[in-house]
N, C-alpha and C positions, 0 to 999 in steps of 0.2 A: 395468511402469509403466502406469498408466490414465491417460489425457487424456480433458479435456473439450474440445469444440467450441462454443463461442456465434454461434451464428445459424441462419438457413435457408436461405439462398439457395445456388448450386451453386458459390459461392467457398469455403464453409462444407464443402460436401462434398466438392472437390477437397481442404481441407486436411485432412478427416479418413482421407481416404483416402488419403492420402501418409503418414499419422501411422500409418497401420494395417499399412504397408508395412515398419517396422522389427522385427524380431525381440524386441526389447526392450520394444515395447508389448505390450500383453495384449488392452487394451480400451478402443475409445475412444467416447467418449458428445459425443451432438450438440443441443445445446439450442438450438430443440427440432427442430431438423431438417427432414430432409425426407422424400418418399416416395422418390426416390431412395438416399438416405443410409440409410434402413431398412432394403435389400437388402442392403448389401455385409458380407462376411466382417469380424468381429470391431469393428463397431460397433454403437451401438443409439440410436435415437432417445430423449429425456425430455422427458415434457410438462414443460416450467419454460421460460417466457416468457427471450427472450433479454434485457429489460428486470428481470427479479424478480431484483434483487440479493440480496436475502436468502435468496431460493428456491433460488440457485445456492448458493448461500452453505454455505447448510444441505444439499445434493446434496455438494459438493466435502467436506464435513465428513463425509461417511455413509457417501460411497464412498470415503475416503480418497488423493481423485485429487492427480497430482502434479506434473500441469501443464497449464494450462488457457489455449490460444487464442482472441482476439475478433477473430470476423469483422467484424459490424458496427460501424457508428459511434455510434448509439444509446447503446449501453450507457456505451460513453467519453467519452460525453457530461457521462451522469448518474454519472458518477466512478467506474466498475466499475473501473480501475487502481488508486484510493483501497483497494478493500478487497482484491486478489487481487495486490500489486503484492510484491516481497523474490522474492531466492535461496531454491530447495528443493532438496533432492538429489534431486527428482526430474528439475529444469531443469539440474542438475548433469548427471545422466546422458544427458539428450537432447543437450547441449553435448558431453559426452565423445562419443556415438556417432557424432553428424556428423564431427569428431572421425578417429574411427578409420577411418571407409570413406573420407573423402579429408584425409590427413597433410597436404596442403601447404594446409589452408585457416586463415587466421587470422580472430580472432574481435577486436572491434572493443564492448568492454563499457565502459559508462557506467552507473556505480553509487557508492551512498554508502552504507556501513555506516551513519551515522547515520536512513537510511530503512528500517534492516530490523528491522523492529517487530512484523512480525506473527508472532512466532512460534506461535501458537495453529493457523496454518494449514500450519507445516512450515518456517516462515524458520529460516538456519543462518546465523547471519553470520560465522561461520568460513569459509564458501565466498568472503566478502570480504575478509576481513584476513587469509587462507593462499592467496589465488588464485593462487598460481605452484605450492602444493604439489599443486593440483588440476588445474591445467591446465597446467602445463609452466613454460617460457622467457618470464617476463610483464615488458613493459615500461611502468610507470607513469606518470602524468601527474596533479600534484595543484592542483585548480580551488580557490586560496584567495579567489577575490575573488566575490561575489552580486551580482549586481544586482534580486534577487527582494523585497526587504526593507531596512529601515532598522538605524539602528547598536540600538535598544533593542529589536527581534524578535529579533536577532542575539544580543546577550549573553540575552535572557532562554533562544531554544532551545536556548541552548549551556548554559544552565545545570538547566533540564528534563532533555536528553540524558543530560547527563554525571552527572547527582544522585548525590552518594553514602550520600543518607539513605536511602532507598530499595534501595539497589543497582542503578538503574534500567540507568547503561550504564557505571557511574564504570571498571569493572574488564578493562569485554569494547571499549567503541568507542575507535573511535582519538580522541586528541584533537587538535582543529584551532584554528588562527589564522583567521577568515574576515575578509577585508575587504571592507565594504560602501562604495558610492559615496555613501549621504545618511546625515547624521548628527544625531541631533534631542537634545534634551531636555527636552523638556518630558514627563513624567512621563502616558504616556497607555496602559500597558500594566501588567495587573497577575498573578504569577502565585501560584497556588493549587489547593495541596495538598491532599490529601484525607487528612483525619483522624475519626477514631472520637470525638472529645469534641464533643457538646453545644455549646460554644463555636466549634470550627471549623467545624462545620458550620453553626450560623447564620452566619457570616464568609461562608459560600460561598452563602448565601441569594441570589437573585438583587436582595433591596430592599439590601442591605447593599453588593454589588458596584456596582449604581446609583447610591447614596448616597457611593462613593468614587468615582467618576467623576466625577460632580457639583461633588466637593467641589478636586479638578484641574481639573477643564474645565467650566466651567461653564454655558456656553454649547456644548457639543457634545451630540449625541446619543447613545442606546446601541442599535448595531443588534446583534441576537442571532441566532445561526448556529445552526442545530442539520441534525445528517445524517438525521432523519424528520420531519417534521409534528407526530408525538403527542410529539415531546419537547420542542417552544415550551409555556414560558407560557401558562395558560388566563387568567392577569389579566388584566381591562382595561386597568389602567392600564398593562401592558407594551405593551400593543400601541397603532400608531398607525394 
């Protein structure tokens, strides 16, 4: 098993040095560490900023590492859970080894098969919807109500998740009832597909997405999210 470390200070290197202590690690990498952390048996310092999300990104991708701790606050700031967050078998195995050196400890997991997405980075979400075949004797608790969102986020994520045009999760996620505490209608959320014709792709043009917002709400604005800089709109008239 290889872990990664995210940060520099000597919290960072007591945990890689606790990490190095099991037999079933191999190698652990500490970004970007410290001069203490450089010394010790079976770890190594990597220049990559504990901030360069994609720097880690593209490391965890090269070194095929299989489980990766953040020390600092920084990073969790700027959403570093967003891209490194789902079950691996390799969080699989560090669970089983605590696990086996002490039997009487119970494990206390809060998780949603519907957030294990990243399979590109090692997510199994079989380690969600078999967790008793993985980890033993499990007793479940299922959270149907949100308070995170309104009734039309709701149906629209549920119906993204679950897509079966796609095969996105119709086959593999469990399917849920969630009840939310605000319930709206008025028509303020639109979802959209990605397709190869000409026609859907101007559909998904950002003046076309605007023009049917406009054409519901008319008096509301449109603020646009994007996870870098270079991928807002260079329009003027997008921006305000």
């Amino acid at each position: 098993m290889k872990v990664l470390i995210i940060g520099s200070g000597g919290r960072e290197h007591a945990l890689a040095w606790q990490c190095a202590q099991f037999d079933e690690v191999v190698q652990v990498f500490v970004a970007p560490g410290n001069a203490g952390s450089a010394l010790e048996n079976k770890i190594s310092n990597i220049q990559v900023d504990s901030e360069d999300i994609p720097g880690l990104i593209k490391f965890v991708q090269s070194e095929s590492i299989d489980i990766t701790i953040v020390g600092p606050e920084a990073p969790l700031v700027i959403g570093i859970v967003d891209e490194f967050q789902d079950i691996s078998s390799g969080r699989n195995n560090l669970i089983n080894s605590l696990i086996t050196q002490n039997p009487s400890l119970k494990i206390l997991v809060v998780g949603d098969d519907w957030q294990s997405i990243y399979r590109f980075a090692g997510s199994d979400i079989s380690l969600v919807r078999k967790f008793e075949h993985f980890f033993g004797n499990t007793i479940e608790m299922f959270l149907s109500k949100s308070f995170r969102f309104n009734s039309q986020i709701n149906e629209f994520s549920k119906t993204f998740i679950m897509d079966k045009l796609y095969n996105r999760g119709s086959n593999v996620q469990i399917s849920k009832d969630i009840h939310v505490e605000t319930t709206v209608t008025d028509k303020k959320i639109f979802l959209h597909w990605k397709n190869k014709s000409n026609q859907q792709k101007l559909e998904l043009s950002l003046s076309d997405i605007a023009a049917r917002i406009k054409k519901y709400s008319e008096n509301d604005k449109l603020l646009i999210l994007a996870r870098y800089n270079h991928n807002l709109p260079k329009e003027d008239n997008f921006a305000e």
